[in-house]
C-alpha positions in Angstrom: 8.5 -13.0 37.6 6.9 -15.8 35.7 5.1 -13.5 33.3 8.3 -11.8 32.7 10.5 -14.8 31.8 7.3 -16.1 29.1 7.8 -12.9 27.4 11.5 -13.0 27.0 11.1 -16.4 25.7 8.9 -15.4 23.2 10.9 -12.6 22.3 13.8 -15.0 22.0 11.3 -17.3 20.0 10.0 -14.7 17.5 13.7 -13.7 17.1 15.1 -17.7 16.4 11.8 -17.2 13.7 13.2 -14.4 12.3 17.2 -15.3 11.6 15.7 -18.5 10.3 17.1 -19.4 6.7 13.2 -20.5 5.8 12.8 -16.9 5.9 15.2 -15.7 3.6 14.3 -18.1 1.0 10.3 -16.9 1.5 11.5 -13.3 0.8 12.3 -14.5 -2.3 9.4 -16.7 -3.3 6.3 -15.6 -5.5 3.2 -16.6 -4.4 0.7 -18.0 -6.7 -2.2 -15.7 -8.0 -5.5 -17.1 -6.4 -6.7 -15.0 -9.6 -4.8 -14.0 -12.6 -8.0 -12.7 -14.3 -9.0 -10.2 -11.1 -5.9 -9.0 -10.8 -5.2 -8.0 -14.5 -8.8 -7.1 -14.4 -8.4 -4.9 -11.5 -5.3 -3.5 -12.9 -6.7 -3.0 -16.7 -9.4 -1.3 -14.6 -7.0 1.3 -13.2 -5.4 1.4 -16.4 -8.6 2.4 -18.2 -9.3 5.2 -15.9 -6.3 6.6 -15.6 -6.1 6.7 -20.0 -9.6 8.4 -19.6 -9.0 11.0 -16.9 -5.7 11.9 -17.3 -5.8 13.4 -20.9 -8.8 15.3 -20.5 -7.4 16.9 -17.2 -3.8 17.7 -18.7 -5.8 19.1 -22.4 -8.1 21.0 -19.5 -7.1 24.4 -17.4 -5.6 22.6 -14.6 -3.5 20.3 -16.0 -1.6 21.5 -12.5 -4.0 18.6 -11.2 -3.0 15.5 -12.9 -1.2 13.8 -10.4 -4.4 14.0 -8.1 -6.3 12.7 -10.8 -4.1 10.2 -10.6 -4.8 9.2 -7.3 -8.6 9.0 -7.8 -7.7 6.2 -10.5 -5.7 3.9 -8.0 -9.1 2.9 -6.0 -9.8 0.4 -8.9 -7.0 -1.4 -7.3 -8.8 -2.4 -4.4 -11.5 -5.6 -3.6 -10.4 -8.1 -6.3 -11.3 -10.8 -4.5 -14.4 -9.2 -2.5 -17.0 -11.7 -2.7 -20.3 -11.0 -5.0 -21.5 -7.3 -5.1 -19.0 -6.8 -2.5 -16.8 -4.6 -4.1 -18.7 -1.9 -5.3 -19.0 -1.1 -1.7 -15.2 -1.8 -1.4 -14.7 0.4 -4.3 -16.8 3.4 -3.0 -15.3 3.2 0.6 -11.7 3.6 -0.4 -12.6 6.3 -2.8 -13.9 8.3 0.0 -11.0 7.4 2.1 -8.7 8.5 -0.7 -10.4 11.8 -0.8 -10.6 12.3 2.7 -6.7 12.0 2.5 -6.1 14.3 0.1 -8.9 17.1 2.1 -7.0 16.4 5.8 -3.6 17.1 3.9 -4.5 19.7 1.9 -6.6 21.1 4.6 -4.3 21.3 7.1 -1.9 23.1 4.3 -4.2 25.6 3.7 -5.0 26.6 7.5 -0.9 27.6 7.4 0.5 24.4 9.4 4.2 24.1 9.9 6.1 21.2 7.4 6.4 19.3 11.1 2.2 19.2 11.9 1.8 18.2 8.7 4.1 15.2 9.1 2.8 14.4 12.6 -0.6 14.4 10.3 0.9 11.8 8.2 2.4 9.6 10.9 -1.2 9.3 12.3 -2.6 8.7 8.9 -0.6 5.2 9.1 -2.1 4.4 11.9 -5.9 5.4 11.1 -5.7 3.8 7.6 -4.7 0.7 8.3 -7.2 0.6 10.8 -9.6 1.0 8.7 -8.1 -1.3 5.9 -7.9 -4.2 8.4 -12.0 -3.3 9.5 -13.5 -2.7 6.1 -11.4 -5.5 4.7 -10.3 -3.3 1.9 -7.7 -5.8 0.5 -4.8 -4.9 -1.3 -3.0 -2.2 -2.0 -4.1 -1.6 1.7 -3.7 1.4 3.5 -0.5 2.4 1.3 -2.2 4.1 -1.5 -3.9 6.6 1.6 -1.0 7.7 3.1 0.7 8.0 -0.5 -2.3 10.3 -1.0 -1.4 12.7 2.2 2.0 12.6 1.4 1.2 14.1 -2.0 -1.2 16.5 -0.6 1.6 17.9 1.4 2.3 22.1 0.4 3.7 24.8 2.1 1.4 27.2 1.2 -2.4 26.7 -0.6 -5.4 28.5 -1.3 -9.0 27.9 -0.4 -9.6 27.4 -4.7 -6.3 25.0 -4.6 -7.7 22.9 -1.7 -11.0 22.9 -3.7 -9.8 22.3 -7.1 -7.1 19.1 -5.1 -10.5 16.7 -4.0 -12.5 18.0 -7.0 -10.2 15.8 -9.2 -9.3 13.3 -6.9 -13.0 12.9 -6.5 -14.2 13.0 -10.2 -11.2 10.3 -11.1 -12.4 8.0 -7.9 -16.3 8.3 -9.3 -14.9 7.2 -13.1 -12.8 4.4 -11.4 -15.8 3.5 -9.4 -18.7 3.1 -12.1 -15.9 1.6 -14.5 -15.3 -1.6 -12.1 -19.4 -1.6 -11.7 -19.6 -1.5 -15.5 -17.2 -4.7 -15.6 -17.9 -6.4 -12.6 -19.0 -9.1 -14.4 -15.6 -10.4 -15.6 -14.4 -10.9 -12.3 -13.7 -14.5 -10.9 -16.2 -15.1 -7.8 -15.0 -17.1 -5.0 -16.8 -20.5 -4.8 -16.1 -23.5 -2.2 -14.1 -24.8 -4.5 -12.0 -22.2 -5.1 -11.8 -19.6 -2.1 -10.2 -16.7 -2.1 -7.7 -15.1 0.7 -9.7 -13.2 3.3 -7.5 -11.7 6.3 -9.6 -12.6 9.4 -11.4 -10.0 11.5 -8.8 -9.5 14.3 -10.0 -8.4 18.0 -10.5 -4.5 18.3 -7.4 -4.2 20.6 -4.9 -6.4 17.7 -6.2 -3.4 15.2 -5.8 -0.8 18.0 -2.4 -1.9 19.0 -1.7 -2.4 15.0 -2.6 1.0 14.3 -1.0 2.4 16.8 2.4 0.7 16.7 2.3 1.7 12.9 1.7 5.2 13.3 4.2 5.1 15.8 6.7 3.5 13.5 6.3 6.0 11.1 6.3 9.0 12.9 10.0 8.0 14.1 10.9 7.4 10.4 9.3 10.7 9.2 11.0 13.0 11.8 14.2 11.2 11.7 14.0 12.1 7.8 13.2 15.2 8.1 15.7 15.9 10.9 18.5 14.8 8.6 17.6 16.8 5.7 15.4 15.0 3.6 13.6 16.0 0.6 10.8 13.6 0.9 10.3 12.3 4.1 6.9 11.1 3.4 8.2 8.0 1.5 9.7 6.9 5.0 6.1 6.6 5.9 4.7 4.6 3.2 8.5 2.6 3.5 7.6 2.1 7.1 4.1 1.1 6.5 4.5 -0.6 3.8 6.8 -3.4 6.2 4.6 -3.1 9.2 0.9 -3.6 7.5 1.5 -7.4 7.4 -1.0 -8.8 9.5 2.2 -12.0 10.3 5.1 -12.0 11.9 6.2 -13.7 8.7 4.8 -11.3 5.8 6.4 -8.4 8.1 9.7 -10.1 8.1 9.6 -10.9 4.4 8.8 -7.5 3.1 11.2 -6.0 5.4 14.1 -8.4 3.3 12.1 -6.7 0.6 13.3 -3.5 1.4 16.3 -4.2 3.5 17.7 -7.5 3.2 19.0 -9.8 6.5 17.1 -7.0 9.1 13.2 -7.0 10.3 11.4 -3.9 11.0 8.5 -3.0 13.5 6.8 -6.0 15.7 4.8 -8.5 14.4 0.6 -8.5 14.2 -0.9 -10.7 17.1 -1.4 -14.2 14.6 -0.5 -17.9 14.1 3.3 -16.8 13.3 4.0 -14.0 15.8 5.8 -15.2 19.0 6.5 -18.7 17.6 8.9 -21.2 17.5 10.5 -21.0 13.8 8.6 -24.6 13.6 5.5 -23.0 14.0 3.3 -22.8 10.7 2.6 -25.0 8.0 
């Protein structure tokens, strides 16, 4: 009885949290760059690839495969504020989870899979990404840009030298992306005492687990729902949906939900300092 009535009032807690004005007026804020020259950097880094790669694949035979070129250029966007020789590893890690998202897809595609497995495939990819993102300690974009790689990979029908010629590119643009942020690692910003950088915590196993779990849920709901009403591209509800639920705070959930749909909150919040709080709680 007692445990019951604690967890209606932090229900009723986390909700007071949520309908408070603070939070509308966060939605809204811009945060301040803990480094302006890491994240151009990182995003010139991108950039660079991308102006490399894409040409020569679209002037090449398959120019079929620029778009998975493309997603071999967006691991430069991850570990801009790893610390020293850090984000090489960061950098090689997500490439092989970007490729890895594009194989499962496009594997799954070509062994004949319904539209439906394929988005079950998806919903769990939510899950097991962020996972991973919140145990590597990845950094942004997160585990977005891998699910918007299996949503892309989605086909209704592909061939063995398809699914071959897919993670060949997406590989060979991750590698470029890769040695280009070695090449230039020394023009990033370092974190110092004096100027740390953010670093999300390493939460217990079960907070990822439950995490995971409840954001694969989330988006499985979304992506069938889609789909049941007719929808052309029911991966996006995935990436909408996970894009909302990936905040590690009861408050970054709330204020990218306003982000997306303003005055309503979507999916629970991450076991933290804000979630099941008074709307005092917090600096």
């Amino acid at each position: 009885m007692m445990a019951g009535k604690a967890v209606a009032l932090r229900r009723r807690d986390a909700l007071r949290h949520l309908l408070h004005p603070r939070q509308l007026t966060d939605s809204m804020a811009l945060s301040k760059q803990p480094s302006l020259r890491n994240s151009v950097l990182a995003g010139a880094q991108a950039a660079i690839t991308a102006a490399i790669v894409l040409p020569l694949v679209h002037l090449s035979p398959w120019p079929h495969l620029i778009g998975f070129a493309s997603l071999g250029a967006l691991v430069a966007l991850f570990g801009r504020f790893a610390p020293a020789q850090g984000r090489k590893r960061i950098v090689f890690l997500c490439a092989l989870w970007q490729v890895l998202a594009v194989l499962a897809m496009s594997g799954l595609a070509w062994l004949g899979a319904p539209v439906v497995m394929q988005l079950v495939l998806l919903a769990l990819s939510c899950g097991v990404f962020l996972f991973v993102c919140t145990t590597g300690g990845s950094g942004a974009p997160g585990a977005l840009i891998f699910v918007f790689a299996a949503g892309a990979s989605m086909s209704a029908d592909l061939s063995l030298e398809q699914l071959v010629a897919r993670v060949s590119a997406t590989a060979a643009a991750a590698a470029l992306a890769w040695a280009i942020c070695a090449a230039t690692e020394g023009l990033r910003h370092l974190p110092t005492a004096m100027r740390p950088f953010p670093a999300e915590p390493q939460h217990p196993l079960n907070h990822r687990l439950s995490a995971a779990s409840r954001s694969a849920a989330g988006a499985g709901i979304a992506i069938l729902a889609s789909h049941a009403f007719g929808a052309n591209h029911p991966a996006w509800a995935a990436m909408g949906t996970l894009a909302v639920m990936q905040g590690a705070h009861l408050h970054i959930t709330m204020s990218r939900a306003c982000s997306a749909w303003p005055g309503r909150s979507l999916g629970p919040c991450w076991p933290g300092p804000f979630c099941c709080k008074s709307p005092r709680s917090g600096p």
